[in-house]
Gaussian input, Z-matrix of N, CA and C with variables (Angstrom, degrees):
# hf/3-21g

backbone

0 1
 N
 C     1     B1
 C     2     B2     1     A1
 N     3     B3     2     A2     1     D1
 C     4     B4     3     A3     2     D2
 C     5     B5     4     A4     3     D3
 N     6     B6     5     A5     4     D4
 C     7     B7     6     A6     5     D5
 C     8     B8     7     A7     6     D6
 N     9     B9     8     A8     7     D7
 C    10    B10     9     A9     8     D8
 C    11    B11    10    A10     9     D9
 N    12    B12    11    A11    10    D10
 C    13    B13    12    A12    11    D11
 C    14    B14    13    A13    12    D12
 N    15    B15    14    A14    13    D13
 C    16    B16    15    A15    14    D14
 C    17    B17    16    A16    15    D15
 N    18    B18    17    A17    16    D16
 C    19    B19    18    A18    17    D17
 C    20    B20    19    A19    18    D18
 N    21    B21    20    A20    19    D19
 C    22    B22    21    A21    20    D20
 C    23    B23    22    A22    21    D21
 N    24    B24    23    A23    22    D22
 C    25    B25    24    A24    23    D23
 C    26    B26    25    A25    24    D24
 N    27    B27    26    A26    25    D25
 C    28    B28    27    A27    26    D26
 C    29    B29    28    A28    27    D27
 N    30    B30    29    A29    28    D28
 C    31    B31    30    A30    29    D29
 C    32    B32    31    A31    30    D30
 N    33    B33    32    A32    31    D31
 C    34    B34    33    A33    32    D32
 C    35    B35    34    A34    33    D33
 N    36    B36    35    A35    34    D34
 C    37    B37    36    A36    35    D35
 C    38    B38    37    A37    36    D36
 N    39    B39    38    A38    37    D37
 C    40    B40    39    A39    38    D38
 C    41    B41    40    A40    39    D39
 N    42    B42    41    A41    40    D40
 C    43    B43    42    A42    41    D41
 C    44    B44    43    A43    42    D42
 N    45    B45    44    A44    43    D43
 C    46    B46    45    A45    44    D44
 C    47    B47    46    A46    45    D45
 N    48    B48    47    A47    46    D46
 C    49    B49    48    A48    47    D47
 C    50    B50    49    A49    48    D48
 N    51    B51    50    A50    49    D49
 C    52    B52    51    A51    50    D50
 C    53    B53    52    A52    51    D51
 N    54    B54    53    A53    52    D52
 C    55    B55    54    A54    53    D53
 C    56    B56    55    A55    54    D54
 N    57    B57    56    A56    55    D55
 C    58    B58    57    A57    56    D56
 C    59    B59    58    A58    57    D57
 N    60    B60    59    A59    58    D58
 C    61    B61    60    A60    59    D59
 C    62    B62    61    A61    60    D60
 N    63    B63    62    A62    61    D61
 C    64    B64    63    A63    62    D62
 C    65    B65    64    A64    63    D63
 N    66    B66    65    A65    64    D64
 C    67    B67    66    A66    65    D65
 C    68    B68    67    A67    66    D66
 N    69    B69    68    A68    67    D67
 C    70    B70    69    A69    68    D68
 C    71    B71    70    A70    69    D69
 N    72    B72    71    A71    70    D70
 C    73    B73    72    A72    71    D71
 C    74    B74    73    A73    72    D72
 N    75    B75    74    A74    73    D73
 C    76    B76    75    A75    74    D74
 C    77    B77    76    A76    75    D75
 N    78    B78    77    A77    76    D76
 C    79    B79    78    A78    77    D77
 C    80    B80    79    A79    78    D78
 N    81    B81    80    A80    79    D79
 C    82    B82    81    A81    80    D80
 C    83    B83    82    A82    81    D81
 N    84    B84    83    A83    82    D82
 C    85    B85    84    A84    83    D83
 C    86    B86    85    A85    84    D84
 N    87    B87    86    A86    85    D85
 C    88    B88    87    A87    86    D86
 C    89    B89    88    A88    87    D87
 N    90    B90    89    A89    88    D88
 C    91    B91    90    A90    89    D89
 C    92    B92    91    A91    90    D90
 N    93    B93    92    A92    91    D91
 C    94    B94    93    A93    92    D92
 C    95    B95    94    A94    93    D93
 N    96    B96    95    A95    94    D94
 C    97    B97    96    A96    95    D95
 C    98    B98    97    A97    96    D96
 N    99    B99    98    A98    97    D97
 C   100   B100    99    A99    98    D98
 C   101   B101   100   A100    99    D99
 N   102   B102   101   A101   100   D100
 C   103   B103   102   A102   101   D101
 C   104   B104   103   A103   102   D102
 N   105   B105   104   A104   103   D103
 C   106   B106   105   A105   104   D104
 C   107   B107   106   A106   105   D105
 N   108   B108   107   A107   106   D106
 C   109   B109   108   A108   107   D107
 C   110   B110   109   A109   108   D108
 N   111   B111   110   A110   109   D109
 C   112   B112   111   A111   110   D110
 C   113   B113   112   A112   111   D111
 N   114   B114   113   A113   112   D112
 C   115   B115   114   A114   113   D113
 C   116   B116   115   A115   114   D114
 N   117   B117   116   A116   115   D115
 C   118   B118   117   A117   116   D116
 C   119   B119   118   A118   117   D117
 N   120   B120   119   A119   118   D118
 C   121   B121   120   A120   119   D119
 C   122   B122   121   A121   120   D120
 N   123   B123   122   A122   121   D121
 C   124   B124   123   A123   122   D122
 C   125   B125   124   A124   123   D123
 N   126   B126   125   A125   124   D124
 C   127   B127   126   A126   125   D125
 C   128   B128   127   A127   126   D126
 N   129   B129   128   A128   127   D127
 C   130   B130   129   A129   128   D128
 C   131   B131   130   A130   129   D129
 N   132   B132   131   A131   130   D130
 C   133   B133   132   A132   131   D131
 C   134   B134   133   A133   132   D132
 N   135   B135   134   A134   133   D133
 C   136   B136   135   A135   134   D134
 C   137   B137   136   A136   135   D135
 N   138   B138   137   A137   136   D136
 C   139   B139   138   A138   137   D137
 C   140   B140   139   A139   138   D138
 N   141   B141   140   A140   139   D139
 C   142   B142   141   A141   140   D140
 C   143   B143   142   A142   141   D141
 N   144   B144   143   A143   142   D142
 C   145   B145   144   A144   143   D143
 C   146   B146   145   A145   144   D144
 N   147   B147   146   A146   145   D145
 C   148   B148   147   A147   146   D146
 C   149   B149   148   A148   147   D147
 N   150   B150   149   A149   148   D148
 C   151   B151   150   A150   149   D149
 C   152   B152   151   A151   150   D150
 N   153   B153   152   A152   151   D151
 C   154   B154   153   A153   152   D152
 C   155   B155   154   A154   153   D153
 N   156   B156   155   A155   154   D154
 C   157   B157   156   A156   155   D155
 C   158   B158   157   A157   156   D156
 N   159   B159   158   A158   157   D157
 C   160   B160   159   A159   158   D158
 C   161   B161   160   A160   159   D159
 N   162   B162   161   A161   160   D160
 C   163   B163   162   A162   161   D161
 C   164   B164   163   A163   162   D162
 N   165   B165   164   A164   163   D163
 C   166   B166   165   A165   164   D164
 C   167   B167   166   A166   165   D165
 N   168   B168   167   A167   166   D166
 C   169   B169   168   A168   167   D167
 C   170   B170   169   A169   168   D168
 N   171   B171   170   A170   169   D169
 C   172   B172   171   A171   170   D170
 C   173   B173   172   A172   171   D171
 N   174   B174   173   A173   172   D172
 C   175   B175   174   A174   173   D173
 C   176   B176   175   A175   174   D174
 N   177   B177   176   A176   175   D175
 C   178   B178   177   A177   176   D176
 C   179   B179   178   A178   177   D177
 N   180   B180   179   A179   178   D178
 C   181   B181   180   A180   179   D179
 C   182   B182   181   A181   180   D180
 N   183   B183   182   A182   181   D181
 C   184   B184   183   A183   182   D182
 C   185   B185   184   A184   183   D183
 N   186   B186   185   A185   184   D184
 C   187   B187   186   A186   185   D185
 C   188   B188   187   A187   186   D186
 N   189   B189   188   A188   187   D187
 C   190   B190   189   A189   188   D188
 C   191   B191   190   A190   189   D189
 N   192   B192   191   A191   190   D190
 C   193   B193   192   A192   191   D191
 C   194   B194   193   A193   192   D192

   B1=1.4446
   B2=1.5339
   B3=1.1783
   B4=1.5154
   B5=1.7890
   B6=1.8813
   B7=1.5406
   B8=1.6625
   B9=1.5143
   B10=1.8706
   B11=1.9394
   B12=1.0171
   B13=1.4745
   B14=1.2007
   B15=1.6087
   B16=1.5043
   B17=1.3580
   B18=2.0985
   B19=1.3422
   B20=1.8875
   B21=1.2433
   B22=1.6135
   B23=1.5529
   B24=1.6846
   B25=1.4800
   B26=1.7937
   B27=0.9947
   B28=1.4793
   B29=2.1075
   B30=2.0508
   B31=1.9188
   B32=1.5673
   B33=1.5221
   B34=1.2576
   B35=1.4720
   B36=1.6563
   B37=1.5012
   B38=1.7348
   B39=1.7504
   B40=1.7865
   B41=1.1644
   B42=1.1292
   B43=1.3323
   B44=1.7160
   B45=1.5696
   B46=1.7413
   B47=1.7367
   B48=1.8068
   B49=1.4981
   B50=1.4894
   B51=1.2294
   B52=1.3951
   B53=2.1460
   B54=1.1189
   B55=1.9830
   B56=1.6493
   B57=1.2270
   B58=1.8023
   B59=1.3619
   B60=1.0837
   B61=1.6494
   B62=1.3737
   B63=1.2524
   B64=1.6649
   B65=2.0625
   B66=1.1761
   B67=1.0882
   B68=1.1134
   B69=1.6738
   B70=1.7790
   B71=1.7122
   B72=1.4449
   B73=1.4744
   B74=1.4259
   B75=1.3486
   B76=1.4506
   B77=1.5202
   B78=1.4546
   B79=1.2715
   B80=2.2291
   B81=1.2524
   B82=0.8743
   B83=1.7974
   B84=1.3249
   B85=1.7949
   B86=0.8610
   B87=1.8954
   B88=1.2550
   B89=1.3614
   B90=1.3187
   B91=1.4886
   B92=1.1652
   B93=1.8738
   B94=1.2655
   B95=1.5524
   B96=1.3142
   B97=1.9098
   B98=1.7092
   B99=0.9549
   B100=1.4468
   B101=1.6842
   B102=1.9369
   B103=1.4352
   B104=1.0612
   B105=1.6317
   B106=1.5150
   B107=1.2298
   B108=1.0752
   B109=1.5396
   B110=1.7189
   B111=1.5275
   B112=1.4341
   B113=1.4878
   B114=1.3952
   B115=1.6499
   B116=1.2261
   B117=1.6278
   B118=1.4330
   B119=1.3515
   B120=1.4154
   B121=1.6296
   B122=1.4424
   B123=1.1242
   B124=1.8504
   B125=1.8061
   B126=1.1568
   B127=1.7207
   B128=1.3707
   B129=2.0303
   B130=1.7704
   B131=1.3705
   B132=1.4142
   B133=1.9329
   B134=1.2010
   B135=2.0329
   B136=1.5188
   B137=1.8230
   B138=1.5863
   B139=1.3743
   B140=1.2924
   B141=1.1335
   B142=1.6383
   B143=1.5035
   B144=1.3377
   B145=2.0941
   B146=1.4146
   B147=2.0545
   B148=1.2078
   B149=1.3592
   B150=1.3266
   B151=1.4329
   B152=1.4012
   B153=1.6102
   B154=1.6532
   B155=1.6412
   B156=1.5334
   B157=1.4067
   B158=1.7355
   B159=0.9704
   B160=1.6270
   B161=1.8755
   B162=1.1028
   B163=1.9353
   B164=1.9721
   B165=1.1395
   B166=1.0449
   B167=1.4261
   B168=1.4486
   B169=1.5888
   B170=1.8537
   B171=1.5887
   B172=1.4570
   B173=1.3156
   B174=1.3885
   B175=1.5722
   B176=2.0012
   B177=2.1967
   B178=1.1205
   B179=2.0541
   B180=1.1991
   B181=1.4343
   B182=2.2578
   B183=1.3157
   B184=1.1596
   B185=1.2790
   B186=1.2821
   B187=1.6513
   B188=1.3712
   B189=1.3880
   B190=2.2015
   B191=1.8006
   B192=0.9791
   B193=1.9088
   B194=1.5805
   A1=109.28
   A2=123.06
   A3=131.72
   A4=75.70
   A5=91.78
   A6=113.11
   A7=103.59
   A8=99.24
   A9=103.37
   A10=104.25
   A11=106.74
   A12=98.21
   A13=114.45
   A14=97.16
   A15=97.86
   A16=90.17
   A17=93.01
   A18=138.80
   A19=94.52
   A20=130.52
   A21=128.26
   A22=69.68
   A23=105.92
   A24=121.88
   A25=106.67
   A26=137.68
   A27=113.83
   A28=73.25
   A29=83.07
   A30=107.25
   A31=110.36
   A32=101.68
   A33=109.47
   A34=133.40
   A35=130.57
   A36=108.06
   A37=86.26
   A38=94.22
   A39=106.44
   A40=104.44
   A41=120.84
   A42=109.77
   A43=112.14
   A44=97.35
   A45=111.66
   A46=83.19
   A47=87.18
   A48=112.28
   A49=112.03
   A50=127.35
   A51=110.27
   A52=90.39
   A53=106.45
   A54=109.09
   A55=89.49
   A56=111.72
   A57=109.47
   A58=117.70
   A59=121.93
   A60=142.15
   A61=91.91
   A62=117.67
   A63=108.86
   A64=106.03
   A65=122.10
   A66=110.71
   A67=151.53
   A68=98.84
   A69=112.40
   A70=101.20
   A71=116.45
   A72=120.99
   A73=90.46
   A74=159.04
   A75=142.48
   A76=77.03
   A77=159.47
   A78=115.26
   A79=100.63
   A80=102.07
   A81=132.39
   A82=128.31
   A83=88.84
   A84=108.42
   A85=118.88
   A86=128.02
   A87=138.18
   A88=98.68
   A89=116.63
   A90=108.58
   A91=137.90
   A92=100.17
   A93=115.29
   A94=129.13
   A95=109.85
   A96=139.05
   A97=85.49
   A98=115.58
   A99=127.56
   A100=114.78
   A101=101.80
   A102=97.70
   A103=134.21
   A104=112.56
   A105=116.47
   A106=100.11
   A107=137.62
   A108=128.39
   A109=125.67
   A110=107.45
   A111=113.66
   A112=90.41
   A113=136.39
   A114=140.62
   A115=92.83
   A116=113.62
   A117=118.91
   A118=118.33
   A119=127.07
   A120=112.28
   A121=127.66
   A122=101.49
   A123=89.62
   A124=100.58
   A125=122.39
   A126=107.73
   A127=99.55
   A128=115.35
   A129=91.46
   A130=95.93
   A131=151.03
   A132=122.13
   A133=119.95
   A134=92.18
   A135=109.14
   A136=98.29
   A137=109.79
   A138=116.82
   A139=124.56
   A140=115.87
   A141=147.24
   A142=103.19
   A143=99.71
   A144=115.04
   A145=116.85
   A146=114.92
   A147=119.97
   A148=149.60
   A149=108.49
   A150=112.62
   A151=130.60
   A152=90.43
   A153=103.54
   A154=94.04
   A155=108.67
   A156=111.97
   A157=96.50
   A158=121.98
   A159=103.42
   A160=99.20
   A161=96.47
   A162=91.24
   A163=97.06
   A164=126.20
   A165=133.08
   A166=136.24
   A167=96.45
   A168=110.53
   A169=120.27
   A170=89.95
   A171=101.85
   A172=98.16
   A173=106.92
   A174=131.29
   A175=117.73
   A176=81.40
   A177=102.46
   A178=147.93
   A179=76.17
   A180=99.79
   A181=97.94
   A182=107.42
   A183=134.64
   A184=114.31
   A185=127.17
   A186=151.09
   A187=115.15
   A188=88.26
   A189=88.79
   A190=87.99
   A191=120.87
   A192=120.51
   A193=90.48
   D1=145.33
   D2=-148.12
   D3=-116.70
   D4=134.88
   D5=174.32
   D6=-95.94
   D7=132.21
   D8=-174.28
   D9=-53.47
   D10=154.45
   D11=161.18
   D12=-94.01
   D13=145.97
   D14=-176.25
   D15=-99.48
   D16=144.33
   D17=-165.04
   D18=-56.84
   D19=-177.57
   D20=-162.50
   D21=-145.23
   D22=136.52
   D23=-176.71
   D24=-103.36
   D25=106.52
   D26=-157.36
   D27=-123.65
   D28=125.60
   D29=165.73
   D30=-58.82
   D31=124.98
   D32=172.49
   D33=-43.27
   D34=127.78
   D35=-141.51
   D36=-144.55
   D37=144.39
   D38=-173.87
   D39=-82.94
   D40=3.07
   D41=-169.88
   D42=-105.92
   D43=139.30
   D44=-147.58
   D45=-81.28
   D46=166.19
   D47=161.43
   D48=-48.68
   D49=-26.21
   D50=-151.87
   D51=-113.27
   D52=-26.59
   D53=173.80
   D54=-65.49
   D55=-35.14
   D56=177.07
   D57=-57.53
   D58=-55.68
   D59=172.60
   D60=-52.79
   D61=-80.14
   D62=-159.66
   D63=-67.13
   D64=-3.04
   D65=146.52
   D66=-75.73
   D67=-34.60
   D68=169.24
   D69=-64.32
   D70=-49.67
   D71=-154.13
   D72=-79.17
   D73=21.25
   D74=-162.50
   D75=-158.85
   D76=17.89
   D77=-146.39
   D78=-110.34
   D79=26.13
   D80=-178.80
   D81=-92.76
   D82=-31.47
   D83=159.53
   D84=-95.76
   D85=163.59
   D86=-128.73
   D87=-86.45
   D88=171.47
   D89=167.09
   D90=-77.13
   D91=-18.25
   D92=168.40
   D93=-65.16
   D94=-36.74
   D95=150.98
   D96=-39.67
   D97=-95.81
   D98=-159.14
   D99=-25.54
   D100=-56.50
   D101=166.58
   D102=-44.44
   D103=-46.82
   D104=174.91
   D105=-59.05
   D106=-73.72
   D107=-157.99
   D108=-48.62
   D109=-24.43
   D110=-138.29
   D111=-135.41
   D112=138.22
   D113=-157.95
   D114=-105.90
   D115=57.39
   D116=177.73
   D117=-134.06
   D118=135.31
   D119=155.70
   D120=-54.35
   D121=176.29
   D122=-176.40
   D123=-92.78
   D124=11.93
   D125=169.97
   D126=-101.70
   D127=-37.78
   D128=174.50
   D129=-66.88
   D130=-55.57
   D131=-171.96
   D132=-5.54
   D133=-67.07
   D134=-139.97
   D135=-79.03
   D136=-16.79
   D137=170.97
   D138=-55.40
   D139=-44.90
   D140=-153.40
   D141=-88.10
   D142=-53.36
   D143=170.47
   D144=-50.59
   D145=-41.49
   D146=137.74
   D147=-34.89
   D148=-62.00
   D149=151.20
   D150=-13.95
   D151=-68.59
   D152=-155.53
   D153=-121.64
   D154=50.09
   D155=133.82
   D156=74.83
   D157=30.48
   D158=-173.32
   D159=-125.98
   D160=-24.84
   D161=166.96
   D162=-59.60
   D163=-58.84
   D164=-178.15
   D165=-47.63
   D166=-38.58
   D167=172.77
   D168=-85.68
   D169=-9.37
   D170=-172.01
   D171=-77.09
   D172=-58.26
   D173=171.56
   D174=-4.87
   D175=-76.89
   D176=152.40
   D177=-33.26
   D178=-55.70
   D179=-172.49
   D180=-63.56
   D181=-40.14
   D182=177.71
   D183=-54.08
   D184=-45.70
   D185=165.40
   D186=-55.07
   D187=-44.10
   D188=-163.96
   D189=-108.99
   D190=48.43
   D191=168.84
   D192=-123.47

């Protein structure tokens, strides 16, 4: 018998649709770039990059070069 998956709880977050966009689409520049741009410290960034899968895909992307 197959166990349901449990649902992924993601903490409610200030950061808009569009700091999202320019994070996925930029997430390639430094973090220091990023601070300036983005009304963030660099642990919410590096939090947020977590979130939405981009520590992971970098990871990836890193493997198959």
């Amino acid at each position: 018998m197959k166990r349901p998956r449990k649902k992924t709880e993601y903490a409610a977050s200030n950061w808009t649709t569009e700091q999202d966009c320019y994070l996925i689409e930029h997430s390639s520049m430094s973090i220091e770039d990023l601070i300036v741009e983005l009304p963030y410290s660099e642990d919410e960034i590096m939090a947020r990059k977590e979130v939405l899968g981009l520590v992971r895909r970098a990871r990836q992307m890193r493997k198959g070069a």
